[in-house]
DRENPA-3360 file (N, C-alpha, C; in nm, 2 decimals, always signed):
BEGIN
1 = XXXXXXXX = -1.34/+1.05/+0.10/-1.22/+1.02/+0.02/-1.10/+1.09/+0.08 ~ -1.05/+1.01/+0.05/-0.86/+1.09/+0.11/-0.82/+1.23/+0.01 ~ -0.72/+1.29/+0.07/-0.69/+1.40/+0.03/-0.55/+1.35/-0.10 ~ -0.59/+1.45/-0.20/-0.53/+1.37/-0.32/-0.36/+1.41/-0.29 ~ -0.35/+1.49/-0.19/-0.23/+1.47/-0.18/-0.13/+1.35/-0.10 ~ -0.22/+1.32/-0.03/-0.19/+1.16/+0.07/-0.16/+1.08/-0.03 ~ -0.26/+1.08/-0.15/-0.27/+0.92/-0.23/-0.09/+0.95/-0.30 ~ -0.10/+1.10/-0.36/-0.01/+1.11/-0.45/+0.15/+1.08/-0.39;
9 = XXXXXXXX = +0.15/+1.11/-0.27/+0.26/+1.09/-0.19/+0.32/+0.99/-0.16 ~ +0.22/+0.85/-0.14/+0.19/+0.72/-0.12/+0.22/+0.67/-0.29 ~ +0.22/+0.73/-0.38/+0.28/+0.67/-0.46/+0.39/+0.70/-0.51 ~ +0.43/+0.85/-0.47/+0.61/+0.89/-0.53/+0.67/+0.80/-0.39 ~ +0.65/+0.76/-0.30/+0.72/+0.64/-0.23/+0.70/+0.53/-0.28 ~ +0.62/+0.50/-0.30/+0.64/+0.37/-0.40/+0.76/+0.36/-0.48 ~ +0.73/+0.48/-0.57/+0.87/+0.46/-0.68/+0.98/+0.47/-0.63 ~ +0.99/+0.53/-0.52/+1.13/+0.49/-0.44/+1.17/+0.39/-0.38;
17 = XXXXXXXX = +1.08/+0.34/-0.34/+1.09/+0.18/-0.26/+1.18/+0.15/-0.39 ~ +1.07/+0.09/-0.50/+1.12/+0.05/-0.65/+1.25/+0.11/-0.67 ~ +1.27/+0.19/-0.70/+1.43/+0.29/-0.73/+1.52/+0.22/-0.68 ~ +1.52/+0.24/-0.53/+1.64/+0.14/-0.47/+1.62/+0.01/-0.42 ~ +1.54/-0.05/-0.44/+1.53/-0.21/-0.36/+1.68/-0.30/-0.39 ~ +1.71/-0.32/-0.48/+1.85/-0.35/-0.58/+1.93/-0.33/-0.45 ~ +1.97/-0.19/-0.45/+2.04/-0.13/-0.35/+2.02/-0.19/-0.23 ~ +1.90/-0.14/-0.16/+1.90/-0.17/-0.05/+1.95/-0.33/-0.03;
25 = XXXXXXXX = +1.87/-0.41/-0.10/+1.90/-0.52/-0.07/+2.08/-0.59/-0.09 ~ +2.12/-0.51/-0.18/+2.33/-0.55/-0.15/+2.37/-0.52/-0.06 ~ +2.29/-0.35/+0.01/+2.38/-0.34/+0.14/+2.35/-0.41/+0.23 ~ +2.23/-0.46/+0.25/+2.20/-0.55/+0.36/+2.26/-0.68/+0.38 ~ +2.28/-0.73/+0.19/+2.36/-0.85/+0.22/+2.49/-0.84/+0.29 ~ +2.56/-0.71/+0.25/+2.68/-0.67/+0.31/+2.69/-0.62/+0.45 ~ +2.59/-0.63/+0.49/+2.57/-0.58/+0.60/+2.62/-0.43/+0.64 ~ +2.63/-0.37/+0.52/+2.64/-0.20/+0.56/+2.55/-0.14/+0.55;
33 = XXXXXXXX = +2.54/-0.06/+0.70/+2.43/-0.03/+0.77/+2.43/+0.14/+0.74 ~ +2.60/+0.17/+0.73/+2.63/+0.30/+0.71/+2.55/+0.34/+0.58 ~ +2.61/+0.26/+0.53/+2.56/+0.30/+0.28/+2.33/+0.27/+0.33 ~ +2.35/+0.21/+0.43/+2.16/+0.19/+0.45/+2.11/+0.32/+0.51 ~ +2.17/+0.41/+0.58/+2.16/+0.54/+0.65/+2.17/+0.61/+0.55 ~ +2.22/+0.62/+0.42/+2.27/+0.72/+0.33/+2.18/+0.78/+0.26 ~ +2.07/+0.58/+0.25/+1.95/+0.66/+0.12/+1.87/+0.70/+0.19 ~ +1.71/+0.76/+0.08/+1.66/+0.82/+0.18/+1.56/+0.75/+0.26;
41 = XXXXXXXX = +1.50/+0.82/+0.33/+1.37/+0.77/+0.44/+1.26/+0.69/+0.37 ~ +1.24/+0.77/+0.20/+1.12/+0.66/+0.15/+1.16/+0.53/+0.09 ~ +1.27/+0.52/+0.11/+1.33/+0.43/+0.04/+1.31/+0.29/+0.09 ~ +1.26/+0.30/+0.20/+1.22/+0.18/+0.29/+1.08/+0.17/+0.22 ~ +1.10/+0.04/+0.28/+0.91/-0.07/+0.25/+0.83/-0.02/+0.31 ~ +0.85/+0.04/+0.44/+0.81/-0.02/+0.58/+0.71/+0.12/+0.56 ~ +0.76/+0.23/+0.50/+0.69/+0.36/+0.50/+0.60/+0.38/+0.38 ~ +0.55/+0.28/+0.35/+0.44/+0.27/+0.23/+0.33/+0.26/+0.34;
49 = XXXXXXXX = +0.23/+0.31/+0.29/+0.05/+0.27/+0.35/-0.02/+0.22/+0.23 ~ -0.09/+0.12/+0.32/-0.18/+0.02/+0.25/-0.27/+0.13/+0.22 ~ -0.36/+0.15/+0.07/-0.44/+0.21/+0.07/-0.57/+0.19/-0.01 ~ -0.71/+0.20/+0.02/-0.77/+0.15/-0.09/-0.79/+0.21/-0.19 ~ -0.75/+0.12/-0.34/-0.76/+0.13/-0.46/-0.90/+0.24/-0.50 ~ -1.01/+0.25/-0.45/-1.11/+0.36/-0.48/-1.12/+0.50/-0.41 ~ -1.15/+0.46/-0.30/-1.13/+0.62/-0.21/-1.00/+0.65/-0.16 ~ -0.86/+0.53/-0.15/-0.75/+0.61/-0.09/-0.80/+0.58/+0.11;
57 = XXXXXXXX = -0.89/+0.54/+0.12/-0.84/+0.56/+0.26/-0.78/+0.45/+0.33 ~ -0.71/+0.43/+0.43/-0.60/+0.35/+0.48/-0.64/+0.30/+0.58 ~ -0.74/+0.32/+0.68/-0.82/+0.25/+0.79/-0.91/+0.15/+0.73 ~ -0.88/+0.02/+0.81/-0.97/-0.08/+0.76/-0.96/-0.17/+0.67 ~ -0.85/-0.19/+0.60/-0.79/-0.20/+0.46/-0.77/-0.34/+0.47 ~ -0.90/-0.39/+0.36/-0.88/-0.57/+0.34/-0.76/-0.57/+0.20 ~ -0.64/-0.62/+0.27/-0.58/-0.67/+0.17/-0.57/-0.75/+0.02 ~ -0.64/-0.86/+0.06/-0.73/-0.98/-0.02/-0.75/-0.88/-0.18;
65 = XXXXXXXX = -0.88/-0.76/-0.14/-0.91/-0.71/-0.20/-0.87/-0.58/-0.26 ~ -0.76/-0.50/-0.12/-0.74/-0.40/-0.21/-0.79/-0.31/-0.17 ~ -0.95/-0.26/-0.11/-1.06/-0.22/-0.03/-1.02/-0.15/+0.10 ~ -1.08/-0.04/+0.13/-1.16/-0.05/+0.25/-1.28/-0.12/+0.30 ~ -1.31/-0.12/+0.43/-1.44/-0.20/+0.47/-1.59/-0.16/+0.40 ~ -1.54/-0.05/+0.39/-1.67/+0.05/+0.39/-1.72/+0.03/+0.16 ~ -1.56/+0.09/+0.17/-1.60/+0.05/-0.03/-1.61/-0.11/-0.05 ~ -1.57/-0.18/-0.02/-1.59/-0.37/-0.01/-1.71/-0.38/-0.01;
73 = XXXXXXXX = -1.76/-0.34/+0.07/-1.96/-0.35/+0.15/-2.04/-0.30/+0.04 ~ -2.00/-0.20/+0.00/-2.08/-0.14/-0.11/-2.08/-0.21/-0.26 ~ -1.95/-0.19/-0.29/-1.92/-0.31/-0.42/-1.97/-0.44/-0.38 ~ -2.00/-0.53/-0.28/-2.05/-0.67/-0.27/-2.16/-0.64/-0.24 ~ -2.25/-0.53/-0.22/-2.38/-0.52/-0.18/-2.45/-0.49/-0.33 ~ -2.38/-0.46/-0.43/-2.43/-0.42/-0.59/-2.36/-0.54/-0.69 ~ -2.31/-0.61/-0.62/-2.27/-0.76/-0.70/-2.16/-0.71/-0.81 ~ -2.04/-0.56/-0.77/-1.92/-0.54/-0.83/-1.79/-0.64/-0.81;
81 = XXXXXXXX = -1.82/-0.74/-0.72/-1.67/-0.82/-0.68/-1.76/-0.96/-0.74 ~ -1.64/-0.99/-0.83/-1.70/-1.18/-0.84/-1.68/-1.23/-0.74 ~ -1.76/-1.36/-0.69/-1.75/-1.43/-0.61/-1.78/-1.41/-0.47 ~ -1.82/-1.26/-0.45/-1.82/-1.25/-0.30/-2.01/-1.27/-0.30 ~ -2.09/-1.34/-0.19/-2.25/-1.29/-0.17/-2.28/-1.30/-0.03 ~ -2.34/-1.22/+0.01/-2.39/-1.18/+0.17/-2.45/-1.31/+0.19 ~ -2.38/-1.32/+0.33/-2.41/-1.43/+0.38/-2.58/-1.46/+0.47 ~ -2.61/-1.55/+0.47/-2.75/-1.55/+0.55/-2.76/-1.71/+0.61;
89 = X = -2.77/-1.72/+0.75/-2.81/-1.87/+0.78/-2.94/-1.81/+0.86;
% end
């Protein structure tokens, strides 16, 4: 499992993203780059990590689901995800 400080960090950026999106997105339509330098660093999209929803870890990370590889496998091998079943031909 990730360190609860990664997850928790990963989510006061979040709220920042949220906080200024409004913002960010007028200056861009304005194209001022300067008032874009002002706010801060987490304020960007770009500096969020995908993370999975159970353990927090960020390698591997099926979108779709939300998951890592490794928690996905486990929840579809105990029949926790609707609709997913191990395949066999």
């Amino acid at each position: 499992m990730a360190r609860k400080c990664w997850i928790e960090r990963n989510k006061r950026k979040a709220k920042t993203v949220a906080r200024y999106s409004d913002l960010r997105h007028k200056l861009k339509k304005e194209k001022d780059y300067v008032g874009l330098t002002m706010l801060p660093r987490d304020a960007s999209p770009t500096r969020l990590v995908n993370r999975c929803e159970v353990t927090g870890r960020r390698r591997a990370f099926l979108r779709r689901f939300r998951l890592s590889r490794i928690t996905f496998r486990e929840m579809a091998s105990h029949g926790m995800i609707p609709g997913v079943t191990k395949s066999s031909w």
